[in-house]
C-alpha positions as CSV (number, residue, x, y, z in Angstrom):
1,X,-20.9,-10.8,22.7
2,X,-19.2,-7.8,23.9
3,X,-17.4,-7.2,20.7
4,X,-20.1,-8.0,18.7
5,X,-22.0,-5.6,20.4
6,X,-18.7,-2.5,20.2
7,X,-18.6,-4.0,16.4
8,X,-22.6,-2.7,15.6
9,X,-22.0,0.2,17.8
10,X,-19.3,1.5,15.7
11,X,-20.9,0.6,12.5
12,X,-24.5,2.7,13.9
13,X,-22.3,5.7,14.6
14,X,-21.2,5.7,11.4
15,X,-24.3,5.3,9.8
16,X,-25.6,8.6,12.5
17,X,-22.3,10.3,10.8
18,X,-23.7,10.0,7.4
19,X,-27.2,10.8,8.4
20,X,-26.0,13.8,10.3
21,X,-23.8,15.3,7.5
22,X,-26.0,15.0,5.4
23,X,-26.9,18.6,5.8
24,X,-23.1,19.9,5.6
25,X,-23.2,23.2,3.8
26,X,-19.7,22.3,2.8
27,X,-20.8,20.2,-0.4
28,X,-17.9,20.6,-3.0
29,X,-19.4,17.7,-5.8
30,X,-22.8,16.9,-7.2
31,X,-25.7,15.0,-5.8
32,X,-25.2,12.4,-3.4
33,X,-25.6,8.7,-4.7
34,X,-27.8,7.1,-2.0
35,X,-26.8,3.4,-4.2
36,X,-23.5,4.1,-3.4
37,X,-24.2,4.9,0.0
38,X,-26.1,1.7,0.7
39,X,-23.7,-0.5,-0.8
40,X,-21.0,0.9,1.0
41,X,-23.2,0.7,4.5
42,X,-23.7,-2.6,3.3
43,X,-19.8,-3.7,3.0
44,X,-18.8,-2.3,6.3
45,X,-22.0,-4.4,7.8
46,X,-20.2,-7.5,6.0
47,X,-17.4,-6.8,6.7
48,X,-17.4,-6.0,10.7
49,X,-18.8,-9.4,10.5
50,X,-16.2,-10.9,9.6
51,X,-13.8,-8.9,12.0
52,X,-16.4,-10.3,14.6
53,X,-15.8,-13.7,13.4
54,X,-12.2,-13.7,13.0
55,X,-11.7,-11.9,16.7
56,X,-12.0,-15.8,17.8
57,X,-8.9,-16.7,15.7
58,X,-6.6,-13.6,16.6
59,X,-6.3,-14.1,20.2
60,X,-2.2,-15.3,20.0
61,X,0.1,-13.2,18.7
62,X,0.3,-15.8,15.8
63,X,-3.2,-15.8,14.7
64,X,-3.2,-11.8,15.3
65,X,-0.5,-10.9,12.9
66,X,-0.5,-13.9,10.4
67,X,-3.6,-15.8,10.8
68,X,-2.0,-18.6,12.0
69,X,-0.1,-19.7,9.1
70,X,-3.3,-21.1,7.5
71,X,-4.4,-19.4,4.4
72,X,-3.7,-21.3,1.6
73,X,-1.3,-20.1,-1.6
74,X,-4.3,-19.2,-4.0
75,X,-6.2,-17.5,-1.0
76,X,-3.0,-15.3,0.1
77,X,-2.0,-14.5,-3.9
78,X,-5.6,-13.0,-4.0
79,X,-5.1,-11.1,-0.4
80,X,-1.8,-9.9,-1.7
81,X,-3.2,-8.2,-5.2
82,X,-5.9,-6.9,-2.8
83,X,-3.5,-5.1,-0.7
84,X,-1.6,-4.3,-3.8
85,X,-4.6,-2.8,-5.5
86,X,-4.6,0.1,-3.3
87,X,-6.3,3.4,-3.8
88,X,-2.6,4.4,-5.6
89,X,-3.4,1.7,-8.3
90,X,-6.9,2.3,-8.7
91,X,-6.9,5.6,-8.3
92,X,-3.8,7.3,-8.6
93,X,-3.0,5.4,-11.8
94,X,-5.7,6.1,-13.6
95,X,-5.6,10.0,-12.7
96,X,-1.8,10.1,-13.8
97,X,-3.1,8.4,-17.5
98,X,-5.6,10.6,-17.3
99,X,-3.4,13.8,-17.2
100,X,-0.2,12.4,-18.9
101,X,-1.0,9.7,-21.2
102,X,0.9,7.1,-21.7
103,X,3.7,8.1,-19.2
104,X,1.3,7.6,-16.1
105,X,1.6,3.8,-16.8
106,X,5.2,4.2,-15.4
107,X,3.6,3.7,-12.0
108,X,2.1,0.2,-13.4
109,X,4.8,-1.1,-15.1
110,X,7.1,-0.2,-12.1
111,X,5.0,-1.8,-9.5
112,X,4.1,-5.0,-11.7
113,X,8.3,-5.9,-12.3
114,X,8.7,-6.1,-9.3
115,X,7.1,-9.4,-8.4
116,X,9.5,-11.1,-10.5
117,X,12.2,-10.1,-8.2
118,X,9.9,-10.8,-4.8
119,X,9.5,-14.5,-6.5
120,X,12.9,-15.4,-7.7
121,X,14.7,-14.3,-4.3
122,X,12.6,-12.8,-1.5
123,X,9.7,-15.0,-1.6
124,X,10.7,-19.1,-0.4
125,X,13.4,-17.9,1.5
126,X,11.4,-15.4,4.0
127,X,9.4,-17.6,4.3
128,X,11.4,-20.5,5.6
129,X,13.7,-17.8,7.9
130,X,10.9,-15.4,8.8
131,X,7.8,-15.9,12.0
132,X,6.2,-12.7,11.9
133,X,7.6,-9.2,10.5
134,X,10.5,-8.7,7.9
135,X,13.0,-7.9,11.0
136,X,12.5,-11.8,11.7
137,X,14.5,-13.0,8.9
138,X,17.0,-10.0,9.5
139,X,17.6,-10.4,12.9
140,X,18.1,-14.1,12.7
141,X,22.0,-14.0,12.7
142,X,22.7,-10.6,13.8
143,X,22.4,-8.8,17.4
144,X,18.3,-8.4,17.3
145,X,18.2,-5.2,19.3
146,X,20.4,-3.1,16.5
147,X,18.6,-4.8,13.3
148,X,15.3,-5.0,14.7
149,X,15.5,-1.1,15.9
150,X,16.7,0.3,12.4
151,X,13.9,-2.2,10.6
152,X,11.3,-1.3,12.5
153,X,11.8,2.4,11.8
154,X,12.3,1.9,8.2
155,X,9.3,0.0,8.0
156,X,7.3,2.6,10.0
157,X,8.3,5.2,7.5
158,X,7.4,3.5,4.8
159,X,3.8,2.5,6.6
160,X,2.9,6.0,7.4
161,X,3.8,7.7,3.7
162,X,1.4,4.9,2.2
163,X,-1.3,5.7,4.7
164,X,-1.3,9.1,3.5
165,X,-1.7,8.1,0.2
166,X,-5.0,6.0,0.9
167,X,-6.1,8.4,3.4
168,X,-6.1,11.3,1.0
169,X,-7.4,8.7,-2.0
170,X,-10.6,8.2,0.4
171,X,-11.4,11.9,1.4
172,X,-11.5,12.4,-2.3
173,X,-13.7,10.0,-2.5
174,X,-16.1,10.5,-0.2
175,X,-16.6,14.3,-1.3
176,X,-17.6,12.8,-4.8
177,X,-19.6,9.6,-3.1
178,X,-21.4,11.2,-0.2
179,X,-20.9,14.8,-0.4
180,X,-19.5,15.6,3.0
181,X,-16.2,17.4,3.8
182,X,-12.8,16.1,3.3
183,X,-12.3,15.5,6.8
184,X,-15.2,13.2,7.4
185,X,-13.8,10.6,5.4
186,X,-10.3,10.9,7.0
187,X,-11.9,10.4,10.4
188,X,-13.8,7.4,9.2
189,X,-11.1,5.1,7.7
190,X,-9.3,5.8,10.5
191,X,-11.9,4.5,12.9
192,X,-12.8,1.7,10.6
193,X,-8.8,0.7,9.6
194,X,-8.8,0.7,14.3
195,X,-12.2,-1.6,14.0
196,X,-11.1,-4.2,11.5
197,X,-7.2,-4.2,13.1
198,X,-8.2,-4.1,16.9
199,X,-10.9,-7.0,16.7
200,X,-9.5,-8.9,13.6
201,X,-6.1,-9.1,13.0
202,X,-4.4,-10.8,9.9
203,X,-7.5,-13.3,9.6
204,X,-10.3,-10.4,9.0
205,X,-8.1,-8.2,6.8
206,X,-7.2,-11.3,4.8
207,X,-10.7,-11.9,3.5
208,X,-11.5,-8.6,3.3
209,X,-8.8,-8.4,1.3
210,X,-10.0,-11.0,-1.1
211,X,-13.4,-9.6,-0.8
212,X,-12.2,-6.3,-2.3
213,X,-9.9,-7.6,-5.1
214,X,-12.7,-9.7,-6.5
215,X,-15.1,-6.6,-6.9
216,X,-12.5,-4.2,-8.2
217,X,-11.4,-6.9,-10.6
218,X,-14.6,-7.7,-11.7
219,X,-16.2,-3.7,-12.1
220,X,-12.9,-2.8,-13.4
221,X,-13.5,-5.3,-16.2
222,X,-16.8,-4.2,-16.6
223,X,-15.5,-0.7,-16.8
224,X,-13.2,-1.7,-19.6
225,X,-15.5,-3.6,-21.3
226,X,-18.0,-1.2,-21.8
227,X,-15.1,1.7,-22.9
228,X,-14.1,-0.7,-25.7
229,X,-17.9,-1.3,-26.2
230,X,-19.0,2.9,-26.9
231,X,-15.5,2.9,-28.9
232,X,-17.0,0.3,-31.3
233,X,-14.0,-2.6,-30.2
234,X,-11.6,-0.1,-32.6
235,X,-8.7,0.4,-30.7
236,X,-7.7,3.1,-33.6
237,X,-10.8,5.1,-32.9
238,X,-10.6,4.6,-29.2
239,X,-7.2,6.1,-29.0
240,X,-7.9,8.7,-32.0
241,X,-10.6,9.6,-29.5
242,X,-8.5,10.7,-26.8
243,X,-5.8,12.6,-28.6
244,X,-8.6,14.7,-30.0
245,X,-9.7,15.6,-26.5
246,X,-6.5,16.1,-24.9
247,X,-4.5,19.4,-24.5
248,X,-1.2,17.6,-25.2
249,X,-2.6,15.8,-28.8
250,X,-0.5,13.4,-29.8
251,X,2.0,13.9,-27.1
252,X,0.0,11.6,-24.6
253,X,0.4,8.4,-26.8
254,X,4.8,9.3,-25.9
255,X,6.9,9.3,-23.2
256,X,8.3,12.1,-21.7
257,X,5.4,14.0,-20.6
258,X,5.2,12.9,-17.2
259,X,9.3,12.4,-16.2
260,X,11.0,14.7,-18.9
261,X,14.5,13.9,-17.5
262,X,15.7,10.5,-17.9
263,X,17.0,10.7,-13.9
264,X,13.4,11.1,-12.4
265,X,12.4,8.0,-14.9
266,X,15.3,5.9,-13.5
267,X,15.1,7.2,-10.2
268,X,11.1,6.2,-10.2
269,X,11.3,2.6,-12.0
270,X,14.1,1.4,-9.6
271,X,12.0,2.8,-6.6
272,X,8.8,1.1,-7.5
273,X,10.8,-1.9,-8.8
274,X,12.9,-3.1,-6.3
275,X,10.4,-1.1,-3.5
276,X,7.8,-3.8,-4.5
277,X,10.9,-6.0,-2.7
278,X,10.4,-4.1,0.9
279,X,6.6,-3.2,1.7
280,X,6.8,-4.5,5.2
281,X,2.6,-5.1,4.4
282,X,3.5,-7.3,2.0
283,X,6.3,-9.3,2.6
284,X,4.3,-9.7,6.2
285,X,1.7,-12.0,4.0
286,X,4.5,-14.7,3.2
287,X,4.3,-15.8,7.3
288,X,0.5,-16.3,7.0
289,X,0.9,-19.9,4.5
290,X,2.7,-22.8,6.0
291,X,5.4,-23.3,3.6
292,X,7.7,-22.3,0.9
293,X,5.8,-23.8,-1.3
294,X,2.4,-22.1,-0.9
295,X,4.3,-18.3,-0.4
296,X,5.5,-19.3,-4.4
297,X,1.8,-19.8,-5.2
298,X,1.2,-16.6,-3.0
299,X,3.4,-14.6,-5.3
300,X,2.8,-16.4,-9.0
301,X,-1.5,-15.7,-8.1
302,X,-0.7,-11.9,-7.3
303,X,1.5,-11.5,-10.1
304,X,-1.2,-12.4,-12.5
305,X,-4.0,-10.7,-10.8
306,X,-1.8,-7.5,-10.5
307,X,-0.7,-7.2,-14.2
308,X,-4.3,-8.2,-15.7
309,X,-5.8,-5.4,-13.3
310,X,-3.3,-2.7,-14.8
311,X,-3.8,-3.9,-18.4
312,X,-7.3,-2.7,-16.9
313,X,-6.1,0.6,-15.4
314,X,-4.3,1.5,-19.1
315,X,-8.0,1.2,-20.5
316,X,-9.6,3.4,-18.0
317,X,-7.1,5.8,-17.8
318,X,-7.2,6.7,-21.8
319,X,-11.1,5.8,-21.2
320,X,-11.4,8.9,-19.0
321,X,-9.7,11.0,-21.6
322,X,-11.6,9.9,-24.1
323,X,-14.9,10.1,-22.4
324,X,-14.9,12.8,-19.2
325,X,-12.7,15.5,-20.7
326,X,-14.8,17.7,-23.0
327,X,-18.1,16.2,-21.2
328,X,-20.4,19.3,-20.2
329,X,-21.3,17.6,-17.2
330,X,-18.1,18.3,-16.0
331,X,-17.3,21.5,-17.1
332,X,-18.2,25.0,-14.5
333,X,-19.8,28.3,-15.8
334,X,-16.1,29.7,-16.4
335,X,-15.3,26.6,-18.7
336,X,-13.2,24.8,-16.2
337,X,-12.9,21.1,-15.6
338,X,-14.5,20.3,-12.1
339,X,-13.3,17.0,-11.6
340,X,-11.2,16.5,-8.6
341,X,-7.9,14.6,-8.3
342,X,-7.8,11.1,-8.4
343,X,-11.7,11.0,-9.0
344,X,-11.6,10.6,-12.9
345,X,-11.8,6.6,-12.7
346,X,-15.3,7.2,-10.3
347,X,-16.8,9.7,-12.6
348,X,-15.9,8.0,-15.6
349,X,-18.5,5.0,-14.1
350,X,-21.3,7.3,-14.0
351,X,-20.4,8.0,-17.8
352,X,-20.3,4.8,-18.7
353,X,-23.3,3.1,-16.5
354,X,-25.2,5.6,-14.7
355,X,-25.6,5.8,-11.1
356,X,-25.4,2.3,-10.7
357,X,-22.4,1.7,-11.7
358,X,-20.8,5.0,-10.2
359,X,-22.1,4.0,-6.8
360,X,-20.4,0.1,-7.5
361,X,-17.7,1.9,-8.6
362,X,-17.5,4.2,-5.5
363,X,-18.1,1.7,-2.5
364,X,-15.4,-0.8,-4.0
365,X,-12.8,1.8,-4.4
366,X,-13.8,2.8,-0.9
367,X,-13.4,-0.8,-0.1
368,X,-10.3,-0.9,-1.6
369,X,-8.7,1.6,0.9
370,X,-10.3,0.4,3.8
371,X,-8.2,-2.8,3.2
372,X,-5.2,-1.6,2.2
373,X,-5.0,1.0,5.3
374,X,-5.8,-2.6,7.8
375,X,-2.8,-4.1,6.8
376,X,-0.9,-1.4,6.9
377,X,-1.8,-0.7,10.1
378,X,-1.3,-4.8,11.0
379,X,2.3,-4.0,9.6
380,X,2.7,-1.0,11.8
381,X,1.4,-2.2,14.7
382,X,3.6,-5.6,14.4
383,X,7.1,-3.5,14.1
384,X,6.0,-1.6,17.3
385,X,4.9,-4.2,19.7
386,X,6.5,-7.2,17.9
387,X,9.8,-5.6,16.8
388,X,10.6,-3.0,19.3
389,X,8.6,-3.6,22.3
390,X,9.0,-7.3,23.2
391,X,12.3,-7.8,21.3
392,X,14.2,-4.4,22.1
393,X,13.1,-3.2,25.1
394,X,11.7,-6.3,26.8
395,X,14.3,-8.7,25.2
396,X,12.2,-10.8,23.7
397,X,10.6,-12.2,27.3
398,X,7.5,-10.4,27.2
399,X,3.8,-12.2,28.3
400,X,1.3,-12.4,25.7
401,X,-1.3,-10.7,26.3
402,X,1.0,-7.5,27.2
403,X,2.5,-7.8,23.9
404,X,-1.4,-8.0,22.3
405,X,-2.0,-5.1,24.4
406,X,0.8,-3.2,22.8
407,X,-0.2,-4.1,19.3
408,X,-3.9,-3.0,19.6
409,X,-3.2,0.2,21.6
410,X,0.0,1.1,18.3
411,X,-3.4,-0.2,16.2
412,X,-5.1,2.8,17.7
413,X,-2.1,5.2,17.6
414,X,-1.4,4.4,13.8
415,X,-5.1,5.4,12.9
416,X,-4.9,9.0,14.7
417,X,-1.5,9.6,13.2
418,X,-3.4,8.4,9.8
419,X,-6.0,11.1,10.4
420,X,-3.7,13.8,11.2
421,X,-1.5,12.8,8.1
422,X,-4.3,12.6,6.0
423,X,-6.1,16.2,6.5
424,X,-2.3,17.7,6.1
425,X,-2.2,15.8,2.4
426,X,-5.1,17.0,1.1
427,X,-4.8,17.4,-2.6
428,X,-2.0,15.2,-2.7
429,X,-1.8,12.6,-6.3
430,X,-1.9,9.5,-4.4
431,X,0.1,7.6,-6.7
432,X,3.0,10.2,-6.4
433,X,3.0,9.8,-2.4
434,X,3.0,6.1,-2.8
435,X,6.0,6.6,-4.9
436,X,8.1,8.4,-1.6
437,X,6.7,4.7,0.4
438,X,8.1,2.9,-2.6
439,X,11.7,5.5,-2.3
440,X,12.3,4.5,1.5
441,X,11.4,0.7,0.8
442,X,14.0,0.3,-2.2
443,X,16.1,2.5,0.0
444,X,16.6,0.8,3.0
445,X,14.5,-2.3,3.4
446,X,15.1,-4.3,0.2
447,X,19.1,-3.7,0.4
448,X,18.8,-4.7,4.3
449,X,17.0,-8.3,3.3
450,X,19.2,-8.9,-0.1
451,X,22.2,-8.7,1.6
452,X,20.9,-10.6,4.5
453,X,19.9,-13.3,2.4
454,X,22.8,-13.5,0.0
455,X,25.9,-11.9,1.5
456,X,27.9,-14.0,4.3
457,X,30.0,-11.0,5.2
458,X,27.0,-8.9,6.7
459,X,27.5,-7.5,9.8
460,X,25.5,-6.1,12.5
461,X,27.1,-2.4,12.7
462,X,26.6,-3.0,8.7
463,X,23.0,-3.1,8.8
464,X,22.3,-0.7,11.4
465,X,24.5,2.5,10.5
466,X,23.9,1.7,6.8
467,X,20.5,1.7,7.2
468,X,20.5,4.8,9.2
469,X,22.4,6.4,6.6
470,X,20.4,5.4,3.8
471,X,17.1,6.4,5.8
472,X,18.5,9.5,6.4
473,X,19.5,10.5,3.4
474,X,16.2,9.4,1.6
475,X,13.6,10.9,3.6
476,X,15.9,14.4,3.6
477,X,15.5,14.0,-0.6
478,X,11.9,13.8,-0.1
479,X,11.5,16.6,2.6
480,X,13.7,19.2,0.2
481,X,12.2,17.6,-2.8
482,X,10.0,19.9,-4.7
483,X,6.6,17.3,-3.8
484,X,7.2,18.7,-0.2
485,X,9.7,21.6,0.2
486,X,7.5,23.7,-2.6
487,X,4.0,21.9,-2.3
488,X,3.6,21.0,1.1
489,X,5.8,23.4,3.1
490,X,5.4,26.6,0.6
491,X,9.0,27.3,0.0
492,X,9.2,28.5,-3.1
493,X,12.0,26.4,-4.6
494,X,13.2,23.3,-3.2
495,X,16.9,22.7,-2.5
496,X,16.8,18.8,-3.7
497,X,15.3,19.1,-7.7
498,X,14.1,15.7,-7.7
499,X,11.1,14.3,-6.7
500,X,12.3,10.8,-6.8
501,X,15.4,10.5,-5.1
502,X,15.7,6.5,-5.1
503,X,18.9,6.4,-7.8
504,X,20.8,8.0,-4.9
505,X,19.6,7.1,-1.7
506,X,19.5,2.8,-2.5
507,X,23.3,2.4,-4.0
508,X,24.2,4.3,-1.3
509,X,22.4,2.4,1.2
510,X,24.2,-0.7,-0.3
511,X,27.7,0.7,-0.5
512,X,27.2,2.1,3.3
513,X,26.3,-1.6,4.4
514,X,28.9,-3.0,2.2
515,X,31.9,-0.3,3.6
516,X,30.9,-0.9,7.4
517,X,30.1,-4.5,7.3
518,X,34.0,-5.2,5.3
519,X,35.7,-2.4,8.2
520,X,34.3,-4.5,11.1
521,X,36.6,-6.5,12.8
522,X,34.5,-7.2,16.5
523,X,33.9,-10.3,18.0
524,X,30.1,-9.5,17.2
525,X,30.9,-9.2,13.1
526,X,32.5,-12.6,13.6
527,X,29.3,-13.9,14.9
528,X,27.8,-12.5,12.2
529,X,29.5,-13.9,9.6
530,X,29.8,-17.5,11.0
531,X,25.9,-17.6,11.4
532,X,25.7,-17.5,7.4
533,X,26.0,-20.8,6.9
534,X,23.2,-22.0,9.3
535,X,20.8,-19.6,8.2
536,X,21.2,-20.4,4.4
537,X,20.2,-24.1,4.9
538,X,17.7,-23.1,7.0
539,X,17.1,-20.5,4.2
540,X,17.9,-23.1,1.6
541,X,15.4,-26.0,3.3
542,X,12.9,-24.5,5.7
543,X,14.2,-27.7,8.2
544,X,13.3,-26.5,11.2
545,X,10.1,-23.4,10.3
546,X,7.3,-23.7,12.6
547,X,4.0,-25.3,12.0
548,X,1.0,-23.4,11.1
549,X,-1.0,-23.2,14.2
550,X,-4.1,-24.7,14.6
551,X,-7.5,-23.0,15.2
């Protein structure tokens, strides 16, 4: 009762936060949608529900941070395309097609090849090695303090630079939606993202998760639909439409607009690719189905979910070309567009169905990021308590309720770092800075588990200085990249001149692991190297996995 009761507290003082700015002088778009508002206040009132519910089944560490093993294939392929369809997809996507044309769908087409990739060799075998985060399946057969450290790290990196992204998406949002400052927002997801973690675990951000991917799927269909509709079902005239209204003509329907050097378009595919390969929030959702089996479904569900909602995101994006630029409604006094970043798929509802539709529009997108940023923060919170706390400095003997107090009080740490991060990235394209998560990913997680997997000659030193070394030489591209040496810091000219340093930073994250690992000759690489054989036919047959845990 006493969470049910902290659970309607929380959701009344965000209700008084919307009530008490409303009378903000700091309005920066249009008249408030009070629909939109209500069916937002109506989501979080479903959904704190169901983190009320779910607290019952999140009391172990194993129903916290997989739901006990018990979400069927279907149920975790939805969940997974939920968390996929983040506020970068959505959002960002759409924005980039709106300025670029056809070369924002590089973002789409990057994330969507990756699945292949998770399916074919990430997806059964993580599951049958893996319990609870991605340094499971690493630290299997080496020394657990050395993997588990540099993991954990990677994965935090790669947790925080896709908060930012939905953080910023949802203070955009919210000055379009409700008309309150930027910062409003940011304090809100955070609190919520704390809410639906602290109380729910994997079990509540699982069916919020699904909950959210139906609704974008279906308004973004809707969305589409009625584009195609006002374009008479002429894809000729549809197109012919946007070229007219575009500064770039027919430059938008080619590539090269977006990533004129072929090494930023390389650079970005094989981040976004193989990055796909090392979301810590993602692969996490293959411990949360009993089997190898269902984690297949899991993947071959979210693949097709994921590629039909970016055939969607192509139609919006030239949609919003077509239909918001030129649009006096959006066009200032001094003839200047007044759309904010990242808000052209929101507006572009109002266009196409009123206010109704705008405010549908609005709370699902909102809903969107308020489940991504849970399981990112069930992903963050896991490599701190799970990963570093029981198993590094506790040595894996750690009671449980200790280690659940860890998790929920990194739960609470993650969501003021996500605040801080997010008022610092204001104005930030949100698919871009999910491009630096996707960077560090491809750079150091996904070579970590391939050569775990595959390679027999993996050593512990391999893994742990090559990952440092691949770490730190991607985040240092990204720092003196020109994304944040010139636009975050002010420098005038960055020292790095790519903003997608991913061609560099993963091969040499592979060669580092592959040079130390062939070099070691301890009695620990030994060790190493004899444990292959055990962990690929545990790999191979899941003999030996635990079962899902009753609730």
């Amino acid at each position: 009762m006493k969470k049910l009761f902290l659970l309607f507290a929380l959701f009344g003082t965000l209700s008084g936060a919307f009530a008490a700015g409303l009378d903000t002088s700091a309005l920066t778009q249009g008249e408030r949608n009070y629909f939109a508002i209500g069916m937002f206040l109506v989501f979080v009132l479903a959904t704190l529900g169901i983190t009320y519910f779910s607290s019952k089944k999140s009391q172990s560490a194993q129903g916290f941070y997989t739901a006990g093993g018990n979400i069927t294939g279907m149920q975790n392929g939805i969940a997974i395309a939920g968390d996929y369809m983040s506020a970068a997809s959505f959002l960002g996507i759409v924005g980039l097609v709106f300025a670029n044309g056809f070369d924002g769908l590089i973002y789409a087409i990057g994330f969507l090849v990756g699945w292949p990739i998770v399916l074919f060799l990430i997806a059964e075998k993580f599951r049958n090695l893996g319990k609870y985060t991605f340094a499971d399946i690493i630290a299997y057969r080496l020394d657990s303090k050395k993997v588990r450290t540099i993991s954990a790290i990677s994965g935090l990196s790669v947790v925080v630079f896709y908060l930012i992204a939905q953080m910023v998406g949802a203070g955009g949002l919210i000055q379009v939606l409700f008309g309150l400052p930027y910062s409003y927002a940011v304090v809100i997801v955070g609190i919520l993202m704390i809410c639906y973690v602290t109380f729910g675990g994997m079990h509540a951000t699982t069916w919020v998760q699904i909950i959210k991917a139906c609704l974008l799927l279906g308004g973004a269909t809707f969305m589409a639909i009625m584009i195609l509709y006002l374009s008479g079902f002429d894809l000729a005239r549809y197109f012919e439409m946007a070229i007219a209204n575009h500064a770039k003509g027919e430059a938008i329907m080619e590539p090269g607009t977006f990533l004129p050097d072929p090494v930023s378009a390389i650079s970005l595919g094989l981040a976004l690719m193989f990055g796909t390969a090392g979301l810590p929030h993602i692969l996490m959702r293959f411990f949360t189905v009993k089997n190898a089996k269902e984690a297949r479904k899991s993947v071959f569900y979210a693949t097709g979910l994921i590629g039909y909602f970016y055939i969607l995101t192509f139609v919006i994006g030239f949609g919003a070309i077509a239909f918001l630029l030129g649009n006096p409604d959006f066009i200032n006094e001094q003839g200047q567009f007044t759309i904010p970043p990242n808000m052209e798929a929101v507006l572009l509802a109002k266009v196409l169905g009123g206010d109704i539709l705008l405010g549908f529009i609005s709370a699902v997108a909102f809903a969107t990021i308020l489940a991504v940023v849970a399981g990112l923060a069930i992903s963050g919170a896991s490599a701190i308590s799970h990963d570093l706390f029981v198993n590094v400095c506790k040595d894996g003997k750690c009671d449980p309720k200790t280690e659940m107090r860890v998790t929920k009080g990194a739960t609470i740490g993650l969501g003021i770092l996500a605040i801080i991060l997010g008022l610092g990235f204001e104005g930030q394209n949100v698919a871009f800075t999910v491009g630096l998560a996707f960077a560090i990913a491809a750079s150091v997680n996904f070579p970590i588990i391939l050569l775990c997997i595959y390679w027999k000659n993996l050593t512990t030193n391999g893994v742990l200085y090559g990952g440092i070394i691949g770490l730190v030489a991607v985040l240092a591209l990204v720092v003196l990249s020109p994304s944040v040496w010139v636009s975050v810091l002010g420098f005038e000219s960055a020292i790095f001149p790519y903003n997608h340093p991913a061609i560099f930073s993963m091969p040499l994250t592979f060669v580092a692991i592959w040079a130390i690992s062939k070099l070691d000759l301890s009695k620990r690489a030994a060790k190493d190297k004899a444990g292959f054989a055990a962990q690929d036919f545990r790999a191979q047959s899941g003999i030996g996995i635990s079962e899902a845990v009753a609730h």
